[in-house]
C-alpha positions as a LaTeX table, in Angstrom:
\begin{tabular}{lrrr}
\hline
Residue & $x$ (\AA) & $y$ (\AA) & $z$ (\AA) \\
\hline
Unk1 & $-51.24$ & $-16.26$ & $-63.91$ \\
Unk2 & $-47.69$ & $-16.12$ & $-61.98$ \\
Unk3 & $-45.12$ & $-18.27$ & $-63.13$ \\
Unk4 & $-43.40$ & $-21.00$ & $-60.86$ \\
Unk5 & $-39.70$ & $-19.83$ & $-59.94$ \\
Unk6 & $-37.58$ & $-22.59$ & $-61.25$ \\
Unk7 & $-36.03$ & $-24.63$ & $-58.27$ \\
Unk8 & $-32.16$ & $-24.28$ & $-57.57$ \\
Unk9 & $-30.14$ & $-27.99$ & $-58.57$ \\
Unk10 & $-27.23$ & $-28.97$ & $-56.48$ \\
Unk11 & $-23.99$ & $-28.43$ & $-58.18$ \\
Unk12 & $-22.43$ & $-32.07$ & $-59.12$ \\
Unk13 & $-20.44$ & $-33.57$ & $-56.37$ \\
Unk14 & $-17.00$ & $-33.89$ & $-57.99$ \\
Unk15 & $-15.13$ & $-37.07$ & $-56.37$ \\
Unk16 & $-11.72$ & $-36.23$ & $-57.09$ \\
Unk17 & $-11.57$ & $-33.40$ & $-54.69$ \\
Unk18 & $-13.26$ & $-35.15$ & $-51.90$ \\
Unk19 & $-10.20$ & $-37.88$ & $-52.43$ \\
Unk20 & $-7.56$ & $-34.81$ & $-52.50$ \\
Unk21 & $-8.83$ & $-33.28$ & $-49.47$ \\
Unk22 & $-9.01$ & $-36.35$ & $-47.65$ \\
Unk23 & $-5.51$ & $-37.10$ & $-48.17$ \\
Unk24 & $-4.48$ & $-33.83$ & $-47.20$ \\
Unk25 & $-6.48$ & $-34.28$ & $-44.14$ \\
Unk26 & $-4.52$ & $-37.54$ & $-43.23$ \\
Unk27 & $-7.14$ & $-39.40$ & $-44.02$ \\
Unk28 & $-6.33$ & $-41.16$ & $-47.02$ \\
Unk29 & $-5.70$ & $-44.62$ & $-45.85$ \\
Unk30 & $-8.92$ & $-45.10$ & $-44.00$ \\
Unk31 & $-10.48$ & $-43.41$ & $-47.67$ \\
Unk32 & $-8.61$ & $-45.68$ & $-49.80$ \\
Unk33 & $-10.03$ & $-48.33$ & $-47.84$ \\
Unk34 & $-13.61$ & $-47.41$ & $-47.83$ \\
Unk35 & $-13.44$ & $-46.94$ & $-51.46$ \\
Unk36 & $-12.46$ & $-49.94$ & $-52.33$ \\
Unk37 & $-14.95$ & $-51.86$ & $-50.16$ \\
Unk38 & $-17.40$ & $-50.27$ & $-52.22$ \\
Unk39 & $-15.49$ & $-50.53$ & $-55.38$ \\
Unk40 & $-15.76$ & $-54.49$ & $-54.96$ \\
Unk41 & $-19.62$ & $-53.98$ & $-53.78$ \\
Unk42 & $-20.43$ & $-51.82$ & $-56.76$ \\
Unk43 & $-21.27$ & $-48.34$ & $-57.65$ \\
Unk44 & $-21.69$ & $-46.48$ & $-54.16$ \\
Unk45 & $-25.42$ & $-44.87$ & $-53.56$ \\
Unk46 & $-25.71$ & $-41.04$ & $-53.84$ \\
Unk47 & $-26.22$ & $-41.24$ & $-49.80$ \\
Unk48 & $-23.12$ & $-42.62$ & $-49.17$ \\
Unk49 & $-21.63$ & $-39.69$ & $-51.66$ \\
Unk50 & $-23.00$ & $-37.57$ & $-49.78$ \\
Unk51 & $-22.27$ & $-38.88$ & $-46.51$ \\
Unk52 & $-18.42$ & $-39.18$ & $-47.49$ \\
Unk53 & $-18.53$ & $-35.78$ & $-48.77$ \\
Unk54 & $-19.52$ & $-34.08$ & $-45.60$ \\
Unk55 & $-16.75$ & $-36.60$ & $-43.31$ \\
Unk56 & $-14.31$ & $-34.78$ & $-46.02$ \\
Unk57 & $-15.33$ & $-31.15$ & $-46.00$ \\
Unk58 & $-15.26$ & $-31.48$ & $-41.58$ \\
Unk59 & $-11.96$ & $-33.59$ & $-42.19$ \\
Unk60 & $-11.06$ & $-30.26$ & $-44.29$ \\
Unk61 & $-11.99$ & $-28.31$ & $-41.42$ \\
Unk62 & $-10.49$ & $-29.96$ & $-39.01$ \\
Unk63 & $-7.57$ & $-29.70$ & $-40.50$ \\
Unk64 & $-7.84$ & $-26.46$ & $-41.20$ \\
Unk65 & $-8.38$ & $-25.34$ & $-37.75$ \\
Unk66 & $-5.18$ & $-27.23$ & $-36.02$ \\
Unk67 & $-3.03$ & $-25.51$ & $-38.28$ \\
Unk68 & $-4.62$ & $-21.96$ & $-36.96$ \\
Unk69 & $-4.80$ & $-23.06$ & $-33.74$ \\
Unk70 & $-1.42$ & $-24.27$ & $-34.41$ \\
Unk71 & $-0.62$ & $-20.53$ & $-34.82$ \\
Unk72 & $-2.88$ & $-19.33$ & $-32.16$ \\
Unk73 & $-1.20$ & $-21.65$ & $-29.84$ \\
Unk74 & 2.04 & $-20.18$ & $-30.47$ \\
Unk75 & 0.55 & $-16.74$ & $-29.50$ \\
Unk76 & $-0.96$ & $-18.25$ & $-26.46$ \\
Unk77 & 2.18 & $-19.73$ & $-25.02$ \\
Unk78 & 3.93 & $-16.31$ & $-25.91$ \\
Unk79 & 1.10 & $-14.61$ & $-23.92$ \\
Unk80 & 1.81 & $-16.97$ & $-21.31$ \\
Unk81 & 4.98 & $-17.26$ & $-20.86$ \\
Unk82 & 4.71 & $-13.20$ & $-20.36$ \\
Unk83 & 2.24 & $-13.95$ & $-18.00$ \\
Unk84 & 3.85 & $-16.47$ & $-16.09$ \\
Unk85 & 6.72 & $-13.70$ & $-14.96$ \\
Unk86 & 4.30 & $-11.97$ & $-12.97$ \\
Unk87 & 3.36 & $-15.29$ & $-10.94$ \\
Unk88 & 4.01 & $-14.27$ & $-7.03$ \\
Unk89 & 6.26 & $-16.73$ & $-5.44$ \\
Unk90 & 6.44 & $-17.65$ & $-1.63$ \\
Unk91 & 8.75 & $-15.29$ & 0.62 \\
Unk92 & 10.41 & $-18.71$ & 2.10 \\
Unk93 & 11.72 & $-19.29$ & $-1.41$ \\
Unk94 & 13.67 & $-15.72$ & $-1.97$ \\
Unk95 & 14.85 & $-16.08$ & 1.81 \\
Unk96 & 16.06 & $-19.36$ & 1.71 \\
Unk97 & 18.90 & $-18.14$ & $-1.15$ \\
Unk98 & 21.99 & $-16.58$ & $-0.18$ \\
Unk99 & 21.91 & $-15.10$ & $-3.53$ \\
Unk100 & 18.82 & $-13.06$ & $-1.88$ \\
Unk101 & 20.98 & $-11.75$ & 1.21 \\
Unk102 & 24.04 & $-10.71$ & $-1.16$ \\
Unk103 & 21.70 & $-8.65$ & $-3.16$ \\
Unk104 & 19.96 & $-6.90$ & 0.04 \\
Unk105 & 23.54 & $-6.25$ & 1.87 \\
Unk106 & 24.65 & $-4.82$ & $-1.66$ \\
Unk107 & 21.73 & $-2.77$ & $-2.22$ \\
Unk108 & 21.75 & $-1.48$ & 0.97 \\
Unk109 & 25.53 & $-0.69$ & 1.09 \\
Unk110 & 25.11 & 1.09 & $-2.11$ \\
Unk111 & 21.95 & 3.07 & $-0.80$ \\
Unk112 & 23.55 & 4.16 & 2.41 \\
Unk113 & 26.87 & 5.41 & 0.84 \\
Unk114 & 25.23 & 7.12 & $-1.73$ \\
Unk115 & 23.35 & 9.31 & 0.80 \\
Unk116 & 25.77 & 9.66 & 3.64 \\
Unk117 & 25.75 & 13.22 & 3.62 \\
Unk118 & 21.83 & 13.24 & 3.51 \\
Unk119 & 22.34 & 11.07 & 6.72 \\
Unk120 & 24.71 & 12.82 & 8.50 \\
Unk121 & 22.46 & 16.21 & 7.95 \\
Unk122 & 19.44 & 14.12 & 9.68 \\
Unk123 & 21.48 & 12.83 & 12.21 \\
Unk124 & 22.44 & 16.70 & 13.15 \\
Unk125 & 18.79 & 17.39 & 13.06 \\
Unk126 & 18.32 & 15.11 & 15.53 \\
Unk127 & 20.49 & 15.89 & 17.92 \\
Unk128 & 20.26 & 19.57 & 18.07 \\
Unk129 & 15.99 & 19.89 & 17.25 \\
Unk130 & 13.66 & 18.61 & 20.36 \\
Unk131 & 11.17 & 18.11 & 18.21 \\
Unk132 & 12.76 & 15.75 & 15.81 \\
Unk133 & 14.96 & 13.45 & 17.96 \\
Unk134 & 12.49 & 10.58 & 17.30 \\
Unk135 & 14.74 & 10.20 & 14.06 \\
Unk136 & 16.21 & 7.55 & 15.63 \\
Unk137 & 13.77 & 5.21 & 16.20 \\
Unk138 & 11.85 & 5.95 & 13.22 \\
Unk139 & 13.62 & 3.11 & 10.94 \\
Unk140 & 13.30 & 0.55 & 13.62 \\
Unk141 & 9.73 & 1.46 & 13.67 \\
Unk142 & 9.43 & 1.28 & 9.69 \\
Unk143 & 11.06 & $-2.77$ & 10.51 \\
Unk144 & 8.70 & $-3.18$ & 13.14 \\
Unk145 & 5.82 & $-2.29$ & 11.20 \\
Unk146 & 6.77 & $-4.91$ & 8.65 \\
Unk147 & 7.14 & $-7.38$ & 11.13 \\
Unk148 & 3.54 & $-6.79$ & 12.23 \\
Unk149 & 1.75 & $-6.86$ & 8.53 \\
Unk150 & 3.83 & $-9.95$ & 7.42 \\
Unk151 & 1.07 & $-12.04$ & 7.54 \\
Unk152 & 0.02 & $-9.82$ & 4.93 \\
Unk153 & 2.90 & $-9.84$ & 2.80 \\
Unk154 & 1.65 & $-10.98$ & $-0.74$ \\
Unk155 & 4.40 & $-13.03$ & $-2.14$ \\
Unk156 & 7.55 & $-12.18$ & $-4.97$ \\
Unk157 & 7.59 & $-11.26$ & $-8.37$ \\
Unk158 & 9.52 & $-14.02$ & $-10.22$ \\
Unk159 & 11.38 & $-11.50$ & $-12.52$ \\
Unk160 & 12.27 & $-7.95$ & $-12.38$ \\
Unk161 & 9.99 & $-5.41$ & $-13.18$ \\
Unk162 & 11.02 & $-2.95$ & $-14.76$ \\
Unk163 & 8.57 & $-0.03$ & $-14.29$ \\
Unk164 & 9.97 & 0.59 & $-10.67$ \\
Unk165 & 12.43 & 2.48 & $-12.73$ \\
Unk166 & 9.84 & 5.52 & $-12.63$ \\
Unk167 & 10.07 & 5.65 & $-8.95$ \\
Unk168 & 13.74 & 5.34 & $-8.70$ \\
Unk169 & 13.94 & 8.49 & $-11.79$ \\
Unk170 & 11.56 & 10.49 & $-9.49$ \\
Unk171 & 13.84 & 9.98 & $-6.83$ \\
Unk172 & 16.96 & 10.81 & $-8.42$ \\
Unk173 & 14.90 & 13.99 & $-9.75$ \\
Unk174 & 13.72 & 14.89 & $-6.17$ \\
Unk175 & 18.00 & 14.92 & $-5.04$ \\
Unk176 & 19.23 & 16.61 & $-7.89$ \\
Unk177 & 16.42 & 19.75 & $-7.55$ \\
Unk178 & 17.02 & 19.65 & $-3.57$ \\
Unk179 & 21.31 & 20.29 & $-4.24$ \\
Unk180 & 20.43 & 22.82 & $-6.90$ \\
Unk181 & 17.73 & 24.71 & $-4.88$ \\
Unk182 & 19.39 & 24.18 & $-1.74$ \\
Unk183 & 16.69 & 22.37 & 0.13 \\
Unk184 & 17.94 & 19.92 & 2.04 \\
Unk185 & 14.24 & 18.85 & 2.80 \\
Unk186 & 13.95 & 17.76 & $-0.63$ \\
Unk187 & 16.86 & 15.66 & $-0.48$ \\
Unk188 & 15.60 & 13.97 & 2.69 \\
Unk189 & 12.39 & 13.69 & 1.19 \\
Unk190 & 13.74 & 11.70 & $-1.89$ \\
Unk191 & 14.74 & 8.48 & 0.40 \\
Unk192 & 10.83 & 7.56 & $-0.42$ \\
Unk193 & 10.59 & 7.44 & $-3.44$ \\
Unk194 & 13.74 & 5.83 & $-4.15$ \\
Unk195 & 12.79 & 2.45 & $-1.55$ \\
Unk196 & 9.70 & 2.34 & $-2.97$ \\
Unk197 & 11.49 & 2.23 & $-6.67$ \\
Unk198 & 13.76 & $-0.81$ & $-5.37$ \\
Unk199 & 11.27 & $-2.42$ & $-3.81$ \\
Unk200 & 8.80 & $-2.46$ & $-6.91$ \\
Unk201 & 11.86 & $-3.43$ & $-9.07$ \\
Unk202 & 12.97 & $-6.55$ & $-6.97$ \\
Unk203 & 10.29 & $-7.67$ & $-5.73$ \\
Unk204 & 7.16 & $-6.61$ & $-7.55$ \\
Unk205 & 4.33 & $-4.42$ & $-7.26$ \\
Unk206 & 2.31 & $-6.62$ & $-4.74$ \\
Unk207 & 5.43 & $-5.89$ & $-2.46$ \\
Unk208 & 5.57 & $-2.16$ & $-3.07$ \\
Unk209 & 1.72 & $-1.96$ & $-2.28$ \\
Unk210 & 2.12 & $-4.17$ & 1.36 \\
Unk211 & 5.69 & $-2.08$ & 2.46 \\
Unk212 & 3.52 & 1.39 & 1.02 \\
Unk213 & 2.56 & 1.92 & 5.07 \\
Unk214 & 5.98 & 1.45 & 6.40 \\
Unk215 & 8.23 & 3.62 & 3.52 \\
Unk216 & 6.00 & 6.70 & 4.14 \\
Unk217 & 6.86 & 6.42 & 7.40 \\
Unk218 & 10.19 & 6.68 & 6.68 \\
Unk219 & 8.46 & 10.32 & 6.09 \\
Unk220 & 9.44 & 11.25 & 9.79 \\
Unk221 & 13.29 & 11.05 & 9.61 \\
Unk222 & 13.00 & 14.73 & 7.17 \\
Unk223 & 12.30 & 17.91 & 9.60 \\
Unk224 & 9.45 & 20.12 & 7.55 \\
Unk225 & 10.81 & 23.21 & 5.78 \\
Unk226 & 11.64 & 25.87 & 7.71 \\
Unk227 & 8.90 & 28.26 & 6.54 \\
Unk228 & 6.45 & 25.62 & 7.25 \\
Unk229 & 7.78 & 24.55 & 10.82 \\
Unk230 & 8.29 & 28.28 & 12.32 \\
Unk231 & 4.07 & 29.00 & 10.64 \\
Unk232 & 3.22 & 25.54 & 12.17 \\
Unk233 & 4.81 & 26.11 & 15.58 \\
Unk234 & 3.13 & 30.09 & 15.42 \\
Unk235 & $-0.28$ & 28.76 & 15.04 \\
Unk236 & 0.08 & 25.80 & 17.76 \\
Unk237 & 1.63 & 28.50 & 20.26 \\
Unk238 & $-1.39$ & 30.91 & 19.97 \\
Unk239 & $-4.02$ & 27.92 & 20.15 \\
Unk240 & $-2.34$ & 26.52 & 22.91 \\
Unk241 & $-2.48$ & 29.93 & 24.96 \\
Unk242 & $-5.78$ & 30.49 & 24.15 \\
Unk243 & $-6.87$ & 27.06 & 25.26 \\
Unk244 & $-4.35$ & 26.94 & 28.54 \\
Unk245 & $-5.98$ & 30.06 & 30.22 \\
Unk246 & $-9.57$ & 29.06 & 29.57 \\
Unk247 & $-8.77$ & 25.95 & 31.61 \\
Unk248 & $-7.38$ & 28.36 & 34.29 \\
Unk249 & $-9.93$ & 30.18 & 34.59 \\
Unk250 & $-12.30$ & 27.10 & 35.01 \\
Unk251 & $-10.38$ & 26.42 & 37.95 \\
Unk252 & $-10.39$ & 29.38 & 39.69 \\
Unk253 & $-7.51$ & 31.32 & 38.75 \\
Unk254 & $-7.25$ & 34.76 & 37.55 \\
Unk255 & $-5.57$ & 33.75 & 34.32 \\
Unk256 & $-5.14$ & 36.68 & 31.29 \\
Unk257 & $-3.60$ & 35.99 & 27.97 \\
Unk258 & $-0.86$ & 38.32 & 26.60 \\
Unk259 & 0.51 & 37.35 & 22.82 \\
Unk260 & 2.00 & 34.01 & 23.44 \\
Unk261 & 2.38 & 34.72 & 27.39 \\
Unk262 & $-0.16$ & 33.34 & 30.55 \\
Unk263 & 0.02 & 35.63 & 33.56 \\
Unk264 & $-1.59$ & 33.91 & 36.42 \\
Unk265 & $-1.16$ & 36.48 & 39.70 \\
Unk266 & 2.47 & 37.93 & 39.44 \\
Unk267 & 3.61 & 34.46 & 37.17 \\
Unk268 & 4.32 & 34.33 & 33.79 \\
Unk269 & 4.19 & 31.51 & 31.45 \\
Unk270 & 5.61 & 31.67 & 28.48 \\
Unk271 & 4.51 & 29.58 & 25.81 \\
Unk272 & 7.87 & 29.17 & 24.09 \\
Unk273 & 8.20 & 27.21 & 20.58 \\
Unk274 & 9.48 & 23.68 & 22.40 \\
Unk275 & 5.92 & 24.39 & 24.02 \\
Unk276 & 3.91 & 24.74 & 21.20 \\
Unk277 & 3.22 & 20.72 & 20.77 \\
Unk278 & 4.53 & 20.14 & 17.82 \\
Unk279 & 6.60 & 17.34 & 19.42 \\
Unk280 & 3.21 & 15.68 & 20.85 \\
Unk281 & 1.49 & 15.94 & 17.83 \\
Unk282 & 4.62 & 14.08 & 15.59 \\
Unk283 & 4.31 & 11.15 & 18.60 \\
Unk284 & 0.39 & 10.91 & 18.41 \\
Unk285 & 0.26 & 10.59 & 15.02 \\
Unk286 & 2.89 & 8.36 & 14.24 \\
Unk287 & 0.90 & 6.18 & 16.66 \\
Unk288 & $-2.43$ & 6.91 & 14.76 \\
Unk289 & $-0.89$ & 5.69 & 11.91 \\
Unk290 & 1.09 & 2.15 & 13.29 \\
Unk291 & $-2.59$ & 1.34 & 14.19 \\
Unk292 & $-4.29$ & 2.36 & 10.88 \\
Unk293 & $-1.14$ & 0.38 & 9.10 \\
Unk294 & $-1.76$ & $-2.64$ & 11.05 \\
Unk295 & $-5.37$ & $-3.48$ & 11.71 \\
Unk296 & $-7.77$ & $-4.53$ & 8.67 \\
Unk297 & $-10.79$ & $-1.70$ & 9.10 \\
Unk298 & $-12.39$ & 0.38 & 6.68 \\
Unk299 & $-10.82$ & 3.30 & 5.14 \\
Unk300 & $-13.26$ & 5.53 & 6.61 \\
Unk301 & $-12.11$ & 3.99 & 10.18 \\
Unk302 & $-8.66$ & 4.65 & 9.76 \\
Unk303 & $-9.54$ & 8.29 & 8.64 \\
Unk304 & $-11.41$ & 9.06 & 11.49 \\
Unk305 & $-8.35$ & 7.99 & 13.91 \\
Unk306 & $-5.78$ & 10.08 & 12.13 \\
Unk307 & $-7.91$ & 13.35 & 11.87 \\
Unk308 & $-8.63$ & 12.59 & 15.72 \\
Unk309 & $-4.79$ & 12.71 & 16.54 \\
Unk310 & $-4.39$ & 16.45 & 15.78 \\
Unk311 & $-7.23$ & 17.57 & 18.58 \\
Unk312 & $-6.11$ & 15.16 & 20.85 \\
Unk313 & $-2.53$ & 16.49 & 20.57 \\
Unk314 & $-4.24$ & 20.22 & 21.18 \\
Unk315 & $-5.77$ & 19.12 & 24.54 \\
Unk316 & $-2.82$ & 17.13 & 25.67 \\
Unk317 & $-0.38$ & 20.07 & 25.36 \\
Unk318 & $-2.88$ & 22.54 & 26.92 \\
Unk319 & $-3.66$ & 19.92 & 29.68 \\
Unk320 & 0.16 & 20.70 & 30.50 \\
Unk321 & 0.23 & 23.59 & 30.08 \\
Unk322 & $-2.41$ & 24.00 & 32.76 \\
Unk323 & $-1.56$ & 21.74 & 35.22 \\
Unk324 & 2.14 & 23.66 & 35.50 \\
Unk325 & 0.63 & 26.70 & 35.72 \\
Unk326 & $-1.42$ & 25.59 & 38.72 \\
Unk327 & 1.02 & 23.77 & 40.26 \\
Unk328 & 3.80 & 26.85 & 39.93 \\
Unk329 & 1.30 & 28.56 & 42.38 \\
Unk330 & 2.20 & 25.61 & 45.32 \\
Unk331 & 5.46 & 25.26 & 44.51 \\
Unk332 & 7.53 & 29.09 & 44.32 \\
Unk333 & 10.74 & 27.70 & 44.52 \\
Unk334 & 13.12 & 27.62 & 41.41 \\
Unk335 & 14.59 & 23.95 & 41.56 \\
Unk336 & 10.76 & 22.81 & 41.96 \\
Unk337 & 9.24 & 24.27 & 39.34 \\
Unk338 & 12.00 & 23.05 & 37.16 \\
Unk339 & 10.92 & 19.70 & 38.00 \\
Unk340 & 7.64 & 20.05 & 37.59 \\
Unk341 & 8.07 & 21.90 & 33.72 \\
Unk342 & 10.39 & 18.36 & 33.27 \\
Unk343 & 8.25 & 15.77 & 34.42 \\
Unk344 & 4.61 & 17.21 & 32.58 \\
Unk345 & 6.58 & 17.03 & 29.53 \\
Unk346 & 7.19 & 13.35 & 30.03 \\
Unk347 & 3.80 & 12.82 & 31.33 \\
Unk348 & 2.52 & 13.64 & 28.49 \\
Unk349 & 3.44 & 10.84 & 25.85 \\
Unk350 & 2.01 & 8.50 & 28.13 \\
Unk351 & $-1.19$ & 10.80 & 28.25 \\
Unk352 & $-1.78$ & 10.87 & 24.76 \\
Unk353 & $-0.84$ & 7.30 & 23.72 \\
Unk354 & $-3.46$ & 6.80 & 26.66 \\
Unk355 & $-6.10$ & 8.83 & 25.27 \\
Unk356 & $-5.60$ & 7.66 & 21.69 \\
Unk357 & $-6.08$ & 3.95 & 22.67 \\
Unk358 & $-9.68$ & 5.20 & 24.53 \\
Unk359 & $-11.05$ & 6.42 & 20.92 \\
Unk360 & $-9.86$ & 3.43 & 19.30 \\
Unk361 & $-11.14$ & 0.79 & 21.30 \\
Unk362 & $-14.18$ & 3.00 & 21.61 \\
Unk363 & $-14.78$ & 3.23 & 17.97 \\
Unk364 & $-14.03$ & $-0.37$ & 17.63 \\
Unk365 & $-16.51$ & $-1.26$ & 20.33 \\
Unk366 & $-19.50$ & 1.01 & 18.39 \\
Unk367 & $-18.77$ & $-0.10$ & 14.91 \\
Unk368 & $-18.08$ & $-3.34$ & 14.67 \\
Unk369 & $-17.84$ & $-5.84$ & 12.06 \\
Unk370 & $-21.16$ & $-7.01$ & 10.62 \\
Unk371 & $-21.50$ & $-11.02$ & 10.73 \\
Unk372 & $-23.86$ & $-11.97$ & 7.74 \\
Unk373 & $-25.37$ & $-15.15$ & 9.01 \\
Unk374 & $-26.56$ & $-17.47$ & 6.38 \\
Unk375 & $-30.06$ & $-19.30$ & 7.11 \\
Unk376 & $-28.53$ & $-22.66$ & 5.46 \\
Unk377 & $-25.55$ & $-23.20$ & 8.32 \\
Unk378 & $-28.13$ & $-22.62$ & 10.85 \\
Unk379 & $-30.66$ & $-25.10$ & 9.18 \\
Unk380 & $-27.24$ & $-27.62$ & 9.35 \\
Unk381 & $-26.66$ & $-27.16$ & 12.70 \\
Unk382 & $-30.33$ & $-27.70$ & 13.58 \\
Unk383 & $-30.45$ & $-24.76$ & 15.53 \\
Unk384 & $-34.20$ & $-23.29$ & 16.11 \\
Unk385 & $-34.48$ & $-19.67$ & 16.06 \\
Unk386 & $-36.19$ & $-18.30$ & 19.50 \\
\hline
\end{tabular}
């Protein structure tokens, strides 16, 4: 026969403490009060014990739990208030300051003295290379492009931040292995970097992100190394021999390729290095890329416009290429075929920005945006489906 398990009792309820805690709660008036109701009723029932026990233990808790939310709260509005420097504030605000305007002029005093020699080295590059005298319009484009994505432009950071730092360090770094190596590339090549670092440090990451496009264009105002340039050019001058005399020969002329030299008949065309089109293929693709930085399409979009720019730049260059060679057979005379080696060359930007504006608004035209239609606007408009 099993025994019975005893049953557990309730501890006693010990009044004292329920008074002390509801004092400490805050709570000892209203107590006081209640107890002595009951006092001058008699001895209270073991329900209302019971009752005024449990309003003291959650008085108890309550309490409890303001003074750690108390300290909780103080950790919240530290959290916040670091949180709260990284609220983006309108452009109109910062622009509206002078304070704003003394900073940029000061900035950009200090940047441009620091690197005058850098600029007077890519202003001689410009002057004396063909192929990189679009130096000088290359910050004017880097503005322009700005001015086209403002509507973009995310807003301000309301303090400093300080990590753009690491960009300004890599910049310095980049300067101070270009004077040591002797690669004035390098140097050039450090003026990214080092906008990018001010730009995340005054105005915030959001900022750094929206100007990314127009500070690697900045990019184009360093000629490539020379190693790279003279294997670049090499390459371009044999492709665009090889691809000039199979035109030729399409149309009719008894065109034979000799190293980097066309003879048609008794002329000879030399495919020099100004011919190679490295000069058209800079221009096309800094136009590939103002319309990739400006226009809100996929990434695979903008990839497909910026690979097309380097076969496109092939064609154009061996479309001139061609039509000189055919037209030095009408036209024997010195002074004439000077003109005509002149005017293909300018020709030719026209021609490609021409022919790059074809594939885009072709490949805008075949993939366009999908509308998603939702079946409750057209159930609000009333409109019946044919």
């Amino acid at each position: 026969m099993s025994k019975r398990k005893p049953r557990k009792t309730r501890p006693p309820i010990d009044k004292s403490r329920i008074e002390a805690a509801s004092k400490r709660a805050g709570l000892a008036g209203s107590g006081s009060s209640d107890s002595a109701g009951k006092r001058a009723r008699g001895k209270r029932s073991p329900s209302s014990v019971a009752s005024s026990s449990s309003a003291a233990r959650g008085n108890v808790f309550q309490a409890a739990l303001q003074r750690a939310t108390g300290r909780g709260g103080r950790r919240f509005s530290r959290h916040h208030a670091s949180n709260a420097s990284s609220v983006l504030l309108p452009a109109g605000d910062h622009l509206a300051k002078p304070v704003f305007w003394l900073w940029a002029a000061g900035i950009a005093f200090a940047f441009v003295f620091a690197f005058w020699p850098t600029w007077e080295w890519l202003e001689l590059q410009w002057r004396n290379e063909p192929d990189y005298s679009h130096g000088y319009i290359v910050i004017p484009l880097s503005l322009m492009l700005l001015w086209m994505r403002w509507d973009q432009f995310p807003g301000v950071r309301r303090n400093v931040d300080w990590r753009g730092l690491s960009l300004i360090g890599l910049g310095v770094g980049m300067r101070i292995v270009g004077r040591l190596a002797y690669m004035d590339f390098m140097d050039g090549w450090s003026l990214v970097p080092l906008v990018a670092g001010i730009v995340w440090l005054l105005l915030g990451a959001p900022a750094m992100r929206w100007a990314a496009p127009a500070i690697c264009f900045l990019l184009m105002l360093v000629p490539l190394p020379y190693r790279a340039e003279s294997l670049l050019s090499w390459n371009l001058q044999g492709v665009a021999t090889t691809l000039s005399t199979i035109m030729l020969r399409i149309l009719g002329l008894p065109a034979i390729a000799e190293g980097h030299t066309i003879w048609v008949d008794d002329d000879q065309l030399m495919i020099a290095q100004a011919c190679s089109g490295l000069r058209i293929f800079v221009g096309m693709f800094a136009m590939a890329f103002f319309w990739c930085a400006t226009v809100r399409r996929s990434w695979i979009d903008r990839t497909i416009i910026l690979v097309a720019a380097l076969p496109m730049a092939l064609w154009v260059n061996a479309l001139r290429i061609t039509a000189t060679g055919y037209l030095y057979g009408w036209f024997p005379s010195p002074a004439s075929r000077h003109l005509i080696h002149d005017w293909s060359g300018y020709l030719m930007i026209p021609l490609a920005a021409g022919l790059l504006w074809c594939v885009k608004v072709f490949w805008e035209r075949v993939y366009r945006p999908v509308k998603i239609h939702d079946h409750t606007e057209r159930l609000r408009s009333n409109v019946v489906p044919s």
